[in-house]
N, C-alpha and C positions, 0 to 999 in steps of 0.2 A: 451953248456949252452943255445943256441938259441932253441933247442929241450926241455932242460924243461920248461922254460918260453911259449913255444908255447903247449905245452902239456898240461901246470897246465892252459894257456887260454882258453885252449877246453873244458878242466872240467869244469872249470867255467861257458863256454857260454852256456853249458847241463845244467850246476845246475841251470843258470837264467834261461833256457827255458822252463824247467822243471817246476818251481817254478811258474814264469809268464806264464803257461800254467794252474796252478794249482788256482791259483789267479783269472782268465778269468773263470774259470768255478765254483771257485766259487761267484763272481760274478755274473756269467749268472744265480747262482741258486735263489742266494738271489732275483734278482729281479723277476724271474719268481715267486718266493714265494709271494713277496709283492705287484706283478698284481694281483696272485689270491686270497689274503688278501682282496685288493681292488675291483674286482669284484665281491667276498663274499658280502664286506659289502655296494656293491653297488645295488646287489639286494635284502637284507633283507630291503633295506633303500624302494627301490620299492614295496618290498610286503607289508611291511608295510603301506605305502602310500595308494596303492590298495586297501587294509583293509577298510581302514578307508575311503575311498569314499564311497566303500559297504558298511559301515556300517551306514555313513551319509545319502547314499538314503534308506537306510531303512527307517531311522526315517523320511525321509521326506514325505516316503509311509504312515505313520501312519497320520500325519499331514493331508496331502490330503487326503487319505482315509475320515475319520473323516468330513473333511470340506466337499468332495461329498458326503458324506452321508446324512449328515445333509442337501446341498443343491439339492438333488433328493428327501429327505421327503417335503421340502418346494415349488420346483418345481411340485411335483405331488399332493399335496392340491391343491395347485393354480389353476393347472389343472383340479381337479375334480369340484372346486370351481367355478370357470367361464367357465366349461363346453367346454374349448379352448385347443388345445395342445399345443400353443406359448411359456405356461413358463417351456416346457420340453425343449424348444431348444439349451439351455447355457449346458446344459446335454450330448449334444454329443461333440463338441469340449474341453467339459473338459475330458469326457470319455476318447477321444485319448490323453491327458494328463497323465492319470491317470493310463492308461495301457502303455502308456511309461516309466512310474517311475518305473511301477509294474514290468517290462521287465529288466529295468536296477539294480533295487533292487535284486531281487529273480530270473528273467530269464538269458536266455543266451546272453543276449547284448552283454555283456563281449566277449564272443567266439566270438562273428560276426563280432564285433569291430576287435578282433586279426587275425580274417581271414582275414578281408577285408585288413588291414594293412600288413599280411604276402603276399598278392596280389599283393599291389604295389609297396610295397620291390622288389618284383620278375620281374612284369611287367611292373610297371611305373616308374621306377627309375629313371628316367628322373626330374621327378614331386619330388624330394625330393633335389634337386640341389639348393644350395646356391645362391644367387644374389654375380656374382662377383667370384663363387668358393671358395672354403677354403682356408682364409686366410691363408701364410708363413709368416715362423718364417722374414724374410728378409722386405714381407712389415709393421709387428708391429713396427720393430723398425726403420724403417723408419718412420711410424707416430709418433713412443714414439720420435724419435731425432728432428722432425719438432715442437712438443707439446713444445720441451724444449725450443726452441730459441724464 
């Protein structure tokens, strides 16, 4: 009697392990699916974003454009006018203004931006460290349980 009951145990402890092996992996699938659900829609959520900064400094290239244009016709009267070169001079520091918009509008800012970023990912990664390090799960709730009393 001791042999079947010990028998029909072993089957059993296969069929759970089996099962609960079967369970763990599905499991492990589901959430690998729904990180990469989540990383999906956390970079669409980014390009999107991206988008529309480009798109913003565009218009804002139209904007300044427009206003240095108007203000190099008004600075070069002036200039022919009083015979002086003084009121070309507001002219070059908007210049560098103006071709920075123009760079980060329609240039490769962007790129240079990602390089230099994918640089100190690489080399300063020092310089990207937390004050204090990243918080654990152990000191939040330490603060949440200090907060309560």
């Amino acid at each position: 009697m001791g042999q079947v009951a010990s028998g029909i145990a072993s089957g059993m402890k296969t069929t759970m392990d089996e099962n609960f092996k079967r369970q763990m992996d599905f499991q492990m699938d589901a959430f690998q699916m729904q990180l990469e659900r989540q990383l999906a829609m956390q970079n669409e959520m980014r390009e999107r974003q991206m988008s529309m900064q480009i798109a913003r400094a565009r218009e804002i290239v139209k904007y300044y454009g427009t206003f240095y244009a108007v203000l190099a016709l008004g600075c070069t009267a002036g200039a022919i006018k009083t015979k002086k070169g003084t009121p070309l001079i507001p002219l070059v520091p908007l210049g560098f203004v103006l071709t920075f918009q123009l760079d980060s509008a329609y240039g490769n800012l962007i790129q240079r931006a990602r390089t230099e970023a994918e640089k100190i990912m690489t080399e300063e990664r020092d310089m990207l460290k937390l004050p204090y390090n990243m918080p654990t799960f152990d000191l939040i709730e330490a603060k949440r349980l200090a907060a309560k009393k």
